[in-house]
C-alpha positions as CSV (number, residue, x, y, z in Angstrom):
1,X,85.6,137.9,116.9
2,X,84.2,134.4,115.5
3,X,87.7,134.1,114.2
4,X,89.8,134.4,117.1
5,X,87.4,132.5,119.3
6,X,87.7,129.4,116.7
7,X,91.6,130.1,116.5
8,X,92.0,129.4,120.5
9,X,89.6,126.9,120.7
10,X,91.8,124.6,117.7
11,X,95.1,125.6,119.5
12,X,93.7,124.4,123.0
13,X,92.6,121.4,120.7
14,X,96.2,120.9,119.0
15,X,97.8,121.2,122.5
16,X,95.8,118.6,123.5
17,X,96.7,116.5,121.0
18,X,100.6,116.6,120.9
19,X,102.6,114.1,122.6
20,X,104.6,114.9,125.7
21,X,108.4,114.5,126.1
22,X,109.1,111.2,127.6
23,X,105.8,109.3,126.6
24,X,105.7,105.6,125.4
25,X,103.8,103.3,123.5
26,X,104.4,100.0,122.5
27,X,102.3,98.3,119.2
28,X,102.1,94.7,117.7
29,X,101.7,95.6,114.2
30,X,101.2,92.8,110.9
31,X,102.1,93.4,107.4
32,X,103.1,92.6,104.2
33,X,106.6,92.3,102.7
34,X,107.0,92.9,99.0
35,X,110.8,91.1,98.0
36,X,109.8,87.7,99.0
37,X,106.2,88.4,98.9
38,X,105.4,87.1,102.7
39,X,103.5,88.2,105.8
40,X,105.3,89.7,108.9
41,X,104.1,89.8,112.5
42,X,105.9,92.2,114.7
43,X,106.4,94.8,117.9
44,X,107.7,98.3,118.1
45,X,107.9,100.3,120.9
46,X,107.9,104.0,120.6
47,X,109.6,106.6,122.7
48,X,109.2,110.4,122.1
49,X,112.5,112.6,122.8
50,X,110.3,116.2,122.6
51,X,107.3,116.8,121.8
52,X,107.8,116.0,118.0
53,X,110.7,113.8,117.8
54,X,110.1,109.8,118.3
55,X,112.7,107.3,118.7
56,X,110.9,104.0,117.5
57,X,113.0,100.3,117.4
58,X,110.8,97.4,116.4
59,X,111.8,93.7,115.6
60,X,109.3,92.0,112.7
61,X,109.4,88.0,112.5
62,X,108.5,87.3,108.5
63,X,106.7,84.3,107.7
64,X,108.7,81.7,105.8
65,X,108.0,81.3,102.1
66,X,110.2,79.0,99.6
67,X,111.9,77.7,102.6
68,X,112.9,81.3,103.5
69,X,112.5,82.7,106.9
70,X,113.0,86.2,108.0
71,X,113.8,88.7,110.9
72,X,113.6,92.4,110.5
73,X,115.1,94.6,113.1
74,X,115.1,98.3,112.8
75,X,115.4,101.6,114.5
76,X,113.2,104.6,113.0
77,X,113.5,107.8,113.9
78,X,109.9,109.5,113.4
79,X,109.0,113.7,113.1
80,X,105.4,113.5,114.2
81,X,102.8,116.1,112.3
82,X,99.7,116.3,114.7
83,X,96.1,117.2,112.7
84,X,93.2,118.0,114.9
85,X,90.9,115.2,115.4
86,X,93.3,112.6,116.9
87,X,95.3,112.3,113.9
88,X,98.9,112.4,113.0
89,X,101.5,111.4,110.1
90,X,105.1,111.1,110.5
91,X,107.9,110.5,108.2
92,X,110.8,108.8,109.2
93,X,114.4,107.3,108.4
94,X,116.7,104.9,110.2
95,X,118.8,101.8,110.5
96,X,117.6,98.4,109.7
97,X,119.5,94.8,109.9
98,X,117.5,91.8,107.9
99,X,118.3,88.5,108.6
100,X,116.8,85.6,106.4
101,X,117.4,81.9,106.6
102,X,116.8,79.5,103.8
103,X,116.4,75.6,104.6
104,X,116.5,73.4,102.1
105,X,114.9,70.2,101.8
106,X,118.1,68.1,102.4
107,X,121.7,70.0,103.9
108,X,122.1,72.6,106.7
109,X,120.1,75.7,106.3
110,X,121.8,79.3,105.4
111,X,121.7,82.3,106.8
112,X,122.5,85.9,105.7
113,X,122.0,89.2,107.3
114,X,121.9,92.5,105.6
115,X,122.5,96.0,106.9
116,X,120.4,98.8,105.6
117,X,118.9,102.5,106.1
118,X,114.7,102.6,106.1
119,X,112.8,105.4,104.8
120,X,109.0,105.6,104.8
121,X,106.2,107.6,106.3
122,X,103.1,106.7,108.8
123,X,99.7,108.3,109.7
124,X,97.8,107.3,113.1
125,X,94.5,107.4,114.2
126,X,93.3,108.2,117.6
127,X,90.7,105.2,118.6
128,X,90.9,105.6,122.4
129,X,92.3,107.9,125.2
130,X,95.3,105.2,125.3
131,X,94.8,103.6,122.0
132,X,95.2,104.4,118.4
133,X,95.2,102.6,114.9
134,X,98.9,102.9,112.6
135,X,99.2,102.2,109.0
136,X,102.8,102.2,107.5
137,X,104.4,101.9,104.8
138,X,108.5,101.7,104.8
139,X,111.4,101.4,101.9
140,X,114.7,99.4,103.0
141,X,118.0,100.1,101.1
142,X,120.2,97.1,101.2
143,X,122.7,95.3,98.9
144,X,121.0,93.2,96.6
145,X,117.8,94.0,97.4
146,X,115.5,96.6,98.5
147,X,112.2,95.3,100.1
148,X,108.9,97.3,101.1
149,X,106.4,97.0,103.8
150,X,103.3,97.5,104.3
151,X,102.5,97.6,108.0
152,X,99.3,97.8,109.9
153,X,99.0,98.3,113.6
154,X,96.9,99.0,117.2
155,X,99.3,101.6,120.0
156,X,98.9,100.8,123.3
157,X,100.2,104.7,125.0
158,X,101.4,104.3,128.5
């Protein structure tokens, strides 16, 4: 009886936890990018589809190092895992277009931009009602080069 009455009470819980269809959230997130070794400031907002399923674009500016400056934009689809406690970890995959700029010291600067596909995983942590801590880490597959980041972040859910 113990059993059953602890089984209803941590599916209640796990309801409670899971995200509805149609809820947002939008977090500024910093983080580290290992090509070019630099620091990345950035926003993604974050849309759920169901009530697993989260469509996620972001845009990350990357501090310029060697005279190279960068801007990430991505869209990241995300299957979210609730654990009960206000936790959750998601894997993901998506679309990601990298643009970097070099100026030199003397001449007009150069610009490329790179298309790519991201693969990565996340796990949040539940700080608030509305609020929750995000650490990431994500792989980019592009010509040339494949970068990884490091991401840390606070959710605003609205």
């Amino acid at each position: 009886m113990k059993k059953v009455l602890l089984g209803i009470i941590l599916a209640a819980f796990s309801l409670g936890i899971s995200a509805q269809t149609g809820s947002k959230a939008i977090m500024p997130k910093l983080g580290y990018q290992t090509e070019i070794k630099r620091f990345g400031l950035g926003v993604e907002g974050r849309y759920f589809l169901t009530n697993n399923i989260r469509l996620a674009p972001g845009v990350t500016f990357l501090f310029p190092k060697d005279r190279v400056t960068g801007l990430d934009v991505d869209v990241n689809v995300h299957y979210v895992f609730p654990i009960p406690g206000g936790m959750a970890f998601y894997p993901f995959i998506g679309g990601a277009m990298l643009n970097n700029r070099k100026s030199p010291k003397e001449g007009d600067s150069v610009s490329t931009t790179d298309f790519g596909f991201n693969i990565g995983a996340g796990g949040q942590y539940d700080v608030t009602e509305n609020g929750y801590v995000n650490f990431e880490f994500k792989y980019t597959f592009i010509e040339g080069a494949d970068p990884a980041y490091f991401m840390l972040g606070y959710g605003i859910r609205f």
